[in-house]
C-alpha positions as CSV (number, residue, x, y, z in Angstrom):
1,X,215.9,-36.1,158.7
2,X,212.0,-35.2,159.5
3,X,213.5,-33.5,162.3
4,X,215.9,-31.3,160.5
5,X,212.9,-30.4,158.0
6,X,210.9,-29.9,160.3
7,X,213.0,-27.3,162.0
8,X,213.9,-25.9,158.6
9,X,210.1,-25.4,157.5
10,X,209.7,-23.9,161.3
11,X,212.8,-21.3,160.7
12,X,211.4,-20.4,157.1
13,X,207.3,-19.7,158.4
14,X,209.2,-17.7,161.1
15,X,211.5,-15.5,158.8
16,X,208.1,-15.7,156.2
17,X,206.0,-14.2,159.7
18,X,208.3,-11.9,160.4
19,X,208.9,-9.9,156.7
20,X,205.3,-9.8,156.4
21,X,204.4,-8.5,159.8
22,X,203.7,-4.9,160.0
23,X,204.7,-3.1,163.3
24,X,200.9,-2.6,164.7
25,X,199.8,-0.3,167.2
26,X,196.9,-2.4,168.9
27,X,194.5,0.3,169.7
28,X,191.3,-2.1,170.0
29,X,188.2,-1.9,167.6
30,X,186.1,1.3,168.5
31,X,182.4,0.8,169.1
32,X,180.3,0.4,165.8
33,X,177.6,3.3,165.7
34,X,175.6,5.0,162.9
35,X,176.3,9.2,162.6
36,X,174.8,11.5,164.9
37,X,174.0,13.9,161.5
38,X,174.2,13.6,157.7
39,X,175.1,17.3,157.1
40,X,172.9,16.9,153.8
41,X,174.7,20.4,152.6
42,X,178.0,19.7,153.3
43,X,178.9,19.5,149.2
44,X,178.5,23.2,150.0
45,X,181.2,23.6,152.7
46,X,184.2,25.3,151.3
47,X,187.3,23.2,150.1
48,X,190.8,23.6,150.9
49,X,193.2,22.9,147.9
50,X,190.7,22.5,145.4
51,X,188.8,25.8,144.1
52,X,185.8,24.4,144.8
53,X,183.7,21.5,143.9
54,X,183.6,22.1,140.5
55,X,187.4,21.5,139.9
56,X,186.5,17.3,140.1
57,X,184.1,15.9,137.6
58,X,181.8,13.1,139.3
59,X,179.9,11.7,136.0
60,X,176.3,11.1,136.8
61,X,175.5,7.3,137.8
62,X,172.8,4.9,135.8
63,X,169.2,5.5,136.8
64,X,168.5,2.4,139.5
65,X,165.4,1.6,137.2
66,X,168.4,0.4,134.7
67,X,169.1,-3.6,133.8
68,X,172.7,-2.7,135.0
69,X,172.1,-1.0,138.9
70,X,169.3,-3.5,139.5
71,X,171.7,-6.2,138.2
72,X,174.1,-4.8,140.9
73,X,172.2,-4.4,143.3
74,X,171.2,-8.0,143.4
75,X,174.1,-9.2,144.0
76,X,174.8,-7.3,146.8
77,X,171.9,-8.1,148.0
78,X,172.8,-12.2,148.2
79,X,176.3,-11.4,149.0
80,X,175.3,-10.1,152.6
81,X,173.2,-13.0,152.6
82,X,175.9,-15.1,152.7
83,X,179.3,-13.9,153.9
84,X,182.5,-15.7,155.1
85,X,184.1,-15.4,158.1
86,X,187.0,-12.9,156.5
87,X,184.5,-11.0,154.9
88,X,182.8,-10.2,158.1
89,X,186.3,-9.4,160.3
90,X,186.8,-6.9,157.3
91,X,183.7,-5.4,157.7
92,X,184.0,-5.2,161.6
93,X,187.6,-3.6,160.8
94,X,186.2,-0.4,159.0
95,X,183.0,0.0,160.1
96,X,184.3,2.3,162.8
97,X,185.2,4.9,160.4
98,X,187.2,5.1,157.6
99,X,188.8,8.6,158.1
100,X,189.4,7.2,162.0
101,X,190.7,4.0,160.7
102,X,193.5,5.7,157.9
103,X,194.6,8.2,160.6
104,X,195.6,4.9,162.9
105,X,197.0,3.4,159.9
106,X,199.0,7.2,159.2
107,X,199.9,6.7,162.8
108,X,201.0,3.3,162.9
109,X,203.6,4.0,160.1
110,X,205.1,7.2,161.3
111,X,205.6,5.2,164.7
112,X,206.7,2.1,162.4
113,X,209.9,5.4,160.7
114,X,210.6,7.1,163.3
115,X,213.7,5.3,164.1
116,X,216.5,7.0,165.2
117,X,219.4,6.2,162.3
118,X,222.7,4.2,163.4
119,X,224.5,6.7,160.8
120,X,225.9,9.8,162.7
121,X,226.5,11.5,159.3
122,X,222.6,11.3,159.1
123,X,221.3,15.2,159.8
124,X,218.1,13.8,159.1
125,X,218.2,11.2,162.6
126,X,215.1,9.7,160.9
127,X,213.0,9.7,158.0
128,X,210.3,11.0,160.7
129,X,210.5,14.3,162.2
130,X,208.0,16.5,164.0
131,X,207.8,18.7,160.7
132,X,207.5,15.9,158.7
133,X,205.1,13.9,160.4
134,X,202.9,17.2,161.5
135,X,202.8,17.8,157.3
136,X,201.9,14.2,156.3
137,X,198.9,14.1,158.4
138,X,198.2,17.5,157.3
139,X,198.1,16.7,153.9
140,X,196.0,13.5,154.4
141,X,193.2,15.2,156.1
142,X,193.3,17.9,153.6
143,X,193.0,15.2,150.7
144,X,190.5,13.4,153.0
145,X,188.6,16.3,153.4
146,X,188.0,17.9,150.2
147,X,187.3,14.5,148.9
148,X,184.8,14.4,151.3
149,X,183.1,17.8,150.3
150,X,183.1,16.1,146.3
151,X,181.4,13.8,147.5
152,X,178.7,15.1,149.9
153,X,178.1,17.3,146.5
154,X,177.8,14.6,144.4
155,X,175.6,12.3,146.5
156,X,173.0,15.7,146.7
157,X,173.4,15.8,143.5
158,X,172.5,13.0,141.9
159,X,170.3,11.7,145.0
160,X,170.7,8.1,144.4
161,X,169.1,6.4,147.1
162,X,170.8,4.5,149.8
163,X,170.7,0.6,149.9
164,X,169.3,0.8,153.2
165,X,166.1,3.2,151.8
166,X,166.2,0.2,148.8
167,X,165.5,-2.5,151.5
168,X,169.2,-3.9,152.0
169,X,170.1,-4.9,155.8
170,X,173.4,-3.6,156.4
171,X,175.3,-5.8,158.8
172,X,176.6,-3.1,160.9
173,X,174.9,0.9,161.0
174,X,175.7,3.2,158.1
175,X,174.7,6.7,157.3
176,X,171.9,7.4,155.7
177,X,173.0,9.4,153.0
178,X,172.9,8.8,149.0
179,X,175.1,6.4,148.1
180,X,176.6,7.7,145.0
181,X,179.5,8.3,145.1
182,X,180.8,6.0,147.9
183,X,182.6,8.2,150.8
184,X,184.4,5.0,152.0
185,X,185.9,4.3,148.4
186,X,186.9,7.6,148.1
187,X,188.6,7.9,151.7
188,X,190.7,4.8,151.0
189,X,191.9,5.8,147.7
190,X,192.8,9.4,148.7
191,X,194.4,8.0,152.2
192,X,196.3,4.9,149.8
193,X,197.8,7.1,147.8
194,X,198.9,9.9,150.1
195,X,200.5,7.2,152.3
196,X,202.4,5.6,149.7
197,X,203.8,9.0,148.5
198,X,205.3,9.5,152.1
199,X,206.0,6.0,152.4
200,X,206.8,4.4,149.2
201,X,208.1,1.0,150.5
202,X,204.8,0.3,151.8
203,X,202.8,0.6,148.7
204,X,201.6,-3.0,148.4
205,X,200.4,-3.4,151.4
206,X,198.7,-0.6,151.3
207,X,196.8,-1.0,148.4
208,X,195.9,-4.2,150.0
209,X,194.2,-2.2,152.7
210,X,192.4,-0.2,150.4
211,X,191.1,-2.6,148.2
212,X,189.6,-4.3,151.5
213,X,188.2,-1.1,152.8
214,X,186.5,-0.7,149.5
215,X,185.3,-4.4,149.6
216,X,184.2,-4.0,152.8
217,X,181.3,-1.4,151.5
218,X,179.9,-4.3,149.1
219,X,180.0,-7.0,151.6
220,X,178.1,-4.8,154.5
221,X,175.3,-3.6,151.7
222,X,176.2,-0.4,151.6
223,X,177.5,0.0,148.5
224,X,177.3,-0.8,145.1
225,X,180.5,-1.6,142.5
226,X,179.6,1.5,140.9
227,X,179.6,3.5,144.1
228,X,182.8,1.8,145.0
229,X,184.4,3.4,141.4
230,X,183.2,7.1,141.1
231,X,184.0,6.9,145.2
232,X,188.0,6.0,143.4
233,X,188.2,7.9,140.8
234,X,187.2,11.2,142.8
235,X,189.3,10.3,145.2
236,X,192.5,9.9,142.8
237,X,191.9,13.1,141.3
238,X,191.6,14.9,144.6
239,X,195.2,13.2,145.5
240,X,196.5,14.2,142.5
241,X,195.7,18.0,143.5
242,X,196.9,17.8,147.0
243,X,200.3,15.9,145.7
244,X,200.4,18.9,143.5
245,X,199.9,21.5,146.3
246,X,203.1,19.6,147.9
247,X,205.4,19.9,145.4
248,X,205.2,23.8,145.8
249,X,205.2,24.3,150.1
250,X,208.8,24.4,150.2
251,X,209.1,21.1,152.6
252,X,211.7,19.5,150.1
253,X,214.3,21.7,151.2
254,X,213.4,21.1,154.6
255,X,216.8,18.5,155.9
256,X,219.2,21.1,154.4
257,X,221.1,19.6,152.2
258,X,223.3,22.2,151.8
259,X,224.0,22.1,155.0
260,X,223.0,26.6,155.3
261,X,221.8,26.0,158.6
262,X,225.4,27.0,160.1
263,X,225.4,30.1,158.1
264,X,222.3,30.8,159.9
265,X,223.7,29.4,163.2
266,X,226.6,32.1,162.6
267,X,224.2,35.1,162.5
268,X,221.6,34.2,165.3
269,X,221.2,37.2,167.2
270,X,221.5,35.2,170.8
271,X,224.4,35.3,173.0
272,X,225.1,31.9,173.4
273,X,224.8,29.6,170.7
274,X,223.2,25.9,170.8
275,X,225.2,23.2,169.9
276,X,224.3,19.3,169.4
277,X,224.6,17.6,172.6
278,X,224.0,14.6,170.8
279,X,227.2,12.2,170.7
280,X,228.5,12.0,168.4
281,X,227.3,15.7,167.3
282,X,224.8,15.8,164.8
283,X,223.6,18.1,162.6
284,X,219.7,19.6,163.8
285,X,216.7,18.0,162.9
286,X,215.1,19.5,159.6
287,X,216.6,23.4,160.2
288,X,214.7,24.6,157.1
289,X,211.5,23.4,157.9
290,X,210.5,26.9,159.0
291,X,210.6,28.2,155.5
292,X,207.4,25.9,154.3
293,X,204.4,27.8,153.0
294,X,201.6,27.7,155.8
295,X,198.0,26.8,155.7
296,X,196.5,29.5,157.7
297,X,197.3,33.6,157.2
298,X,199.7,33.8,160.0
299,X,201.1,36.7,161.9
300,X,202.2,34.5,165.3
301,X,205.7,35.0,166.5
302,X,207.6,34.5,169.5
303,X,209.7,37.7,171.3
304,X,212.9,37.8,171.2
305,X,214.3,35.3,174.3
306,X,215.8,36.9,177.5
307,X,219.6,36.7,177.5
308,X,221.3,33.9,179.4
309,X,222.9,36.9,181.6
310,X,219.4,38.5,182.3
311,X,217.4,38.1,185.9
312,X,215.1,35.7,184.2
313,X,217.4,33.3,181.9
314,X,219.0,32.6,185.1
315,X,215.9,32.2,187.3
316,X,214.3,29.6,185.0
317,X,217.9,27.7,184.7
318,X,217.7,27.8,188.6
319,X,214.0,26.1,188.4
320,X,215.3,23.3,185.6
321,X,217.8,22.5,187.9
322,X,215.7,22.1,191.0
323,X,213.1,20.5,189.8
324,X,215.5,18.1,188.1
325,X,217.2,17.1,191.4
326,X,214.0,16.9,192.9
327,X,211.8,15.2,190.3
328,X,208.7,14.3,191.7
329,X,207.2,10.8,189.9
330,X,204.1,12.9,188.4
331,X,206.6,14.8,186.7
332,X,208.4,12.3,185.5
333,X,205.5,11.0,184.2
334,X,204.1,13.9,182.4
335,X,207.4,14.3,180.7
336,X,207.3,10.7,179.6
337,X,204.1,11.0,178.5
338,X,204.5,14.1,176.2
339,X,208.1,13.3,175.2
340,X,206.7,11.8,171.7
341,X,210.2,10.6,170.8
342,X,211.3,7.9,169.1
343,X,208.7,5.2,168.1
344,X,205.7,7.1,168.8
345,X,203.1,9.0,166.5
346,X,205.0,12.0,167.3
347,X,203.9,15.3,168.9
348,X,201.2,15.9,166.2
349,X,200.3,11.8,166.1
350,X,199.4,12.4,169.6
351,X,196.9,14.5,169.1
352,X,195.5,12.6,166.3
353,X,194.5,10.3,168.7
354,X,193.4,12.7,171.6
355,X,191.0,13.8,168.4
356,X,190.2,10.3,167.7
357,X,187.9,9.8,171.4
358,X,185.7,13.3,170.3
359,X,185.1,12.2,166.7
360,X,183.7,8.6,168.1
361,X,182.5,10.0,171.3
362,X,180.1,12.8,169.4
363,X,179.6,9.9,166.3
364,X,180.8,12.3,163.9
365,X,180.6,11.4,160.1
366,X,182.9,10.8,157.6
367,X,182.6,14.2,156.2
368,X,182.8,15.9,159.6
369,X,185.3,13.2,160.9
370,X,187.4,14.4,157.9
371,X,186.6,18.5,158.6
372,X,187.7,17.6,162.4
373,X,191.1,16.2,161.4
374,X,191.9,18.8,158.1
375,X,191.3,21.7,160.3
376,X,193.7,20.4,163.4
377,X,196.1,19.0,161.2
378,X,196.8,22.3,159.6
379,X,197.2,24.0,162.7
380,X,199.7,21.5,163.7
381,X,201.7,22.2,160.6
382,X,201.5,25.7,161.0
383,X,202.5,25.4,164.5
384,X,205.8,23.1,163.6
385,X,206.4,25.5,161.1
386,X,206.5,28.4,163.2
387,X,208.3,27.0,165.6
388,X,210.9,25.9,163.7
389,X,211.5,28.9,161.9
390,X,211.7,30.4,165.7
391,X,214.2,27.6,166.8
392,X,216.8,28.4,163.8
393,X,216.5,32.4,164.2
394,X,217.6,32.5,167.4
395,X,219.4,28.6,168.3
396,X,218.9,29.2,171.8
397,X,220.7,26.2,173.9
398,X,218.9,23.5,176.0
399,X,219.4,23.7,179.7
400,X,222.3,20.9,180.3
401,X,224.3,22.6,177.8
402,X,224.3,25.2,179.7
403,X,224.6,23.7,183.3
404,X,225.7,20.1,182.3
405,X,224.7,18.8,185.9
406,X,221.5,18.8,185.1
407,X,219.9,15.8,184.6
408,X,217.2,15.1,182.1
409,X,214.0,12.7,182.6
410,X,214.1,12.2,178.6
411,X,216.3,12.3,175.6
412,X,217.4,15.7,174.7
413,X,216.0,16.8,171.5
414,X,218.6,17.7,168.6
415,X,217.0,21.1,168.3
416,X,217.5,24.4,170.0
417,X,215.1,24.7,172.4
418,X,213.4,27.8,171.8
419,X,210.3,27.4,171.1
420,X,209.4,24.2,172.2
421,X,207.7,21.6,170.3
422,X,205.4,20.2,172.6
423,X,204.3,23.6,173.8
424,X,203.3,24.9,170.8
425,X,201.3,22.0,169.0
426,X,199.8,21.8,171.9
427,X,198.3,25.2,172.4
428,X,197.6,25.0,169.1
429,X,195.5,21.3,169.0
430,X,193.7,22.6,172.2
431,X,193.0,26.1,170.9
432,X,190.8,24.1,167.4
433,X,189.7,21.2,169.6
434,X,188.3,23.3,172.1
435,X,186.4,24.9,169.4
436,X,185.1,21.6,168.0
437,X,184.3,20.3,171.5
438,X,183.2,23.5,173.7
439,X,182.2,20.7,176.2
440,X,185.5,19.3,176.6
441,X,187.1,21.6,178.8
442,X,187.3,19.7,181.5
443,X,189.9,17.1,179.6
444,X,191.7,19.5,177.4
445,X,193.1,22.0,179.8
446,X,194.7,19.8,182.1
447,X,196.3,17.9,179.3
448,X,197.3,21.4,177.4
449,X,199.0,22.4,181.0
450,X,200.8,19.2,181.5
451,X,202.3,19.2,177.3
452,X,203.0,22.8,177.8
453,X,205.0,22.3,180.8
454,X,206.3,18.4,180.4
455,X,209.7,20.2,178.9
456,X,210.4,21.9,182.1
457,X,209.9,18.4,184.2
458,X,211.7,16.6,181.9
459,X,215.0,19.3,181.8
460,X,215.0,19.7,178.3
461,X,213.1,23.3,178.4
462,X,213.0,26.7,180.4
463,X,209.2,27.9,181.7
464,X,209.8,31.4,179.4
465,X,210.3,29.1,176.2
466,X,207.3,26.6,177.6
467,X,205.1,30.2,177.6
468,X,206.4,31.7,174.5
469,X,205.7,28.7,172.7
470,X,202.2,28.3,174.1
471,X,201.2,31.8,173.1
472,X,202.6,31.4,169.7
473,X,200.2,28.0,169.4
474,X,197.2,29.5,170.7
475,X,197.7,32.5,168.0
476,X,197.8,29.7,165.2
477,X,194.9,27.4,166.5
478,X,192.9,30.8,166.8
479,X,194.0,31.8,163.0
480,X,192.6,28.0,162.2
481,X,189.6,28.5,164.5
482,X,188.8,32.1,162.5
483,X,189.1,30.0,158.6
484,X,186.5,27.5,160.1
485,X,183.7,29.9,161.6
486,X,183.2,30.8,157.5
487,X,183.6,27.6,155.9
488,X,180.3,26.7,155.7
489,X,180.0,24.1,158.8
490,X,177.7,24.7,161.1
């Protein structure tokens, strides 16, 4: 009898383990260091949804002379005195940045969705697709960042001093910047609720996160309760705008449900048309998603493609082939490594954390952290979006439709091929990173040659679609690089 109960209780804390467990990405904990700057006039910096700063109303805080702040401040001060084991492993957990440590969090759900769905009727595949993903982190960092810019406003604003200049010992290094309104509570409401709104099954537990992260601020001295709740309250407001801006970009028509695509399919201008070489065949992966409103003023567009009877169509078919009978292990290996396919961050997640090294590497601050991302992010979108609207004008095939004996290193996308994907965010994420971080050369270039060409090793591209696609990213990243040299960053 004890036996059977005990196996019972053992089968029921497995099946309890196993609803509970979320699918992490361990990616380590980063290094703990305080910012290299404060950018004291970065409440000045120009927003991106919101008008300016004016459009959010930060009430001013008590004076710290009050019965109330000195009331709170005490018991900060005896809380870091004494803190419990948990208390100090959630401390440790976002202390290496809260924009850095929602982005991981965006990334570890995407990965956790982007499933490929049993159901062939799905035209969808997955709740996840590069368009999708590329606008949810988009539209995080935006609501990051112009929370951020409230904030740095704020804080100048009202000047209250931080709890280090007030004599608290922080347990781990902060910034040094006024403490009112808190950035961290702010972050982790905005990031909470943008999350939840692309993934609604996982509201609890994120709320759960959040309400640590803010936590965390009070137990590590940084904070005080009433930094914690102007930090929210800004922070929901600012969501509230973003979520607004969303309902207008056009994205929600994105899958098709009408199924138009075919219409569109009918008049492409190309000689041959693609067709799903998935099996069963499946409708493509989000065909409208070319239609949503961009961030940037665009005028990047791909050429028309070369005709599969021209000299060149047939010279770069002739080069898939060949290098896909003679597939060196490096390329395979560069075409697994930019594939981004199912389970992954995505194209776009990828360079989330490519951006992730620079913004701990140059100890950027939230504020800048959240600049860094918002202004990438953007490009991304604009990217996907420009690329798909190429893809569905002129539905150009993938090689092994063409010459079925080619063999491919990794799954053929359900998209036509031209432009690719991985081309074009690519040359796009280099073109604002390189910007950001002149001194990186040396690691972006290779990695923008080997994503730009990691179609062609892996069969599923031509070089002249690898090229077309690289120019049209570089023109978006430049249009992004142009907005940033007048937004008031230095």
């Amino acid at each position: 009898m004890n036996k059977l109960i005990s196996i019972l209780f053992l089968t029921v804390s497995l099946l309890w383990v196993t609803a509970c467990k979320e699918p992490l990405i361990d990616e380590g904990v980063l290094p703990f260091s305080e910012p290299a700057t404060v950018d004291a006039n970065g409440g000045n910096w120009r927003t991106i949804v919101l008008q300016s700063t004016a459009d959010i109303n930060v009430p001013a805080p008590s004076a710290i002379t009050s019965d109330d702040y000195k009331s709170e401040l005490a018991q900060v001060k005896n809380g870091v005195a004494s803190l419990e084991p948990e208390k100090i492993t959630a401390i440790n957990y976002w202390a290496v940045g809260a924009v850095k440590r929602w982005n991981q969090i965006a990334r570890q759900l995407v990965a956790k969705y982007n499933v490929e769905s049993a159901n062939p009727a799905d035209a969808t595949n997955s709740l996840v697709s590069d368009p999708f993903a590329a606008r949810l982190y988009a539209a995080m960092s935006v609501a990051q960042y112009d929370a951020m810019v409230v904030a740095w406003h704020a804080k100048y604003q009202y000047n209250r001093p931080s709890l280090v200049d007030q004599g608290i010992i922080t347990r781990l290094p902060i910034a040094n910047v006024p403490s009112y309104p808190s950035e961290d509570a702010a972050i982790a409401e905005v990031s909470c609720q943008m999350l939840a709104h692309f993934f609604p099954n996982e509201t609890a537990w994120l709320k759960t996160k959040a309400t640590e992260h803010k936590q965390s601020r009070i137990w590590n001295g940084a904070n005080v309760p009433s930094d914690i709740v102007a930090g929210e309250n800004l922070g929901a407001t600012v969501t509230g705008k973003v979520l607004n801006y969303l309902q207008n970009d056009g994205f929600n028509n994105a899958s098709d449900p009408g199924n138009t695509w075919t219409t569109l399919l009918a008049q492409a201008p190309y000689d041959v048309k693609w067709t799903s070489l998935v099996i069963p065949a499946r409708s493509p992966v989000s065909p409208l998603a070319g239609n949503v409103k961009t961030w940037f003023s665009l005028t990047a567009s791909a050429p028309a493609p070369p005709a599969t009877a021209s000299a060149q169509f047939q010279t770069d078919l002739k080069e898939v082939s060949t290098i896909a009978n003679s597939r060196t292990r490096d390329q395979s290996r560069i075409a697994a490594k930019w594939d981004d396919g199912v389970g992954t961050y995505t194209i776009a997640g990828h360079w989330n954390l490519i951006a992730e090294d620079f913004v701990q590497q140059y100890r950027q601050n939230e504020l800048r952290a959240a600049r860094t991302y918002a202004l990438m992010n953007r490009a991304l979108q604009d990217a996907a979006t420009v690329c798909w609207a190429t893809k569905y004008t002129y539905f150009v095939p993938r090689p092994s439709q063409l010459d079925p004996t080619i063999k491919t290193a990794t799954p053929i996308p359900n998209t036509p091929v031209y432009i690719p994907e991985q081309a074009t965010l690519a040359a796009a994420a280099t073109s604002v990173l390189l910007y950001l971080f002149p001194d990186e050369n040396t690691i972006l270039n290779p990695q923008l040659t080997e994503a730009v060409q990691s179609g062609l090793y892996g069969g599923t591209s031509f070089r002249f679609a690898n090229d077309a696609g690289s120019a049209v990213g570089t023109a978006v990243g430049q249009a992004a690089v142009a907005s940033a040299k007048s937004d008031g960053a230095q």
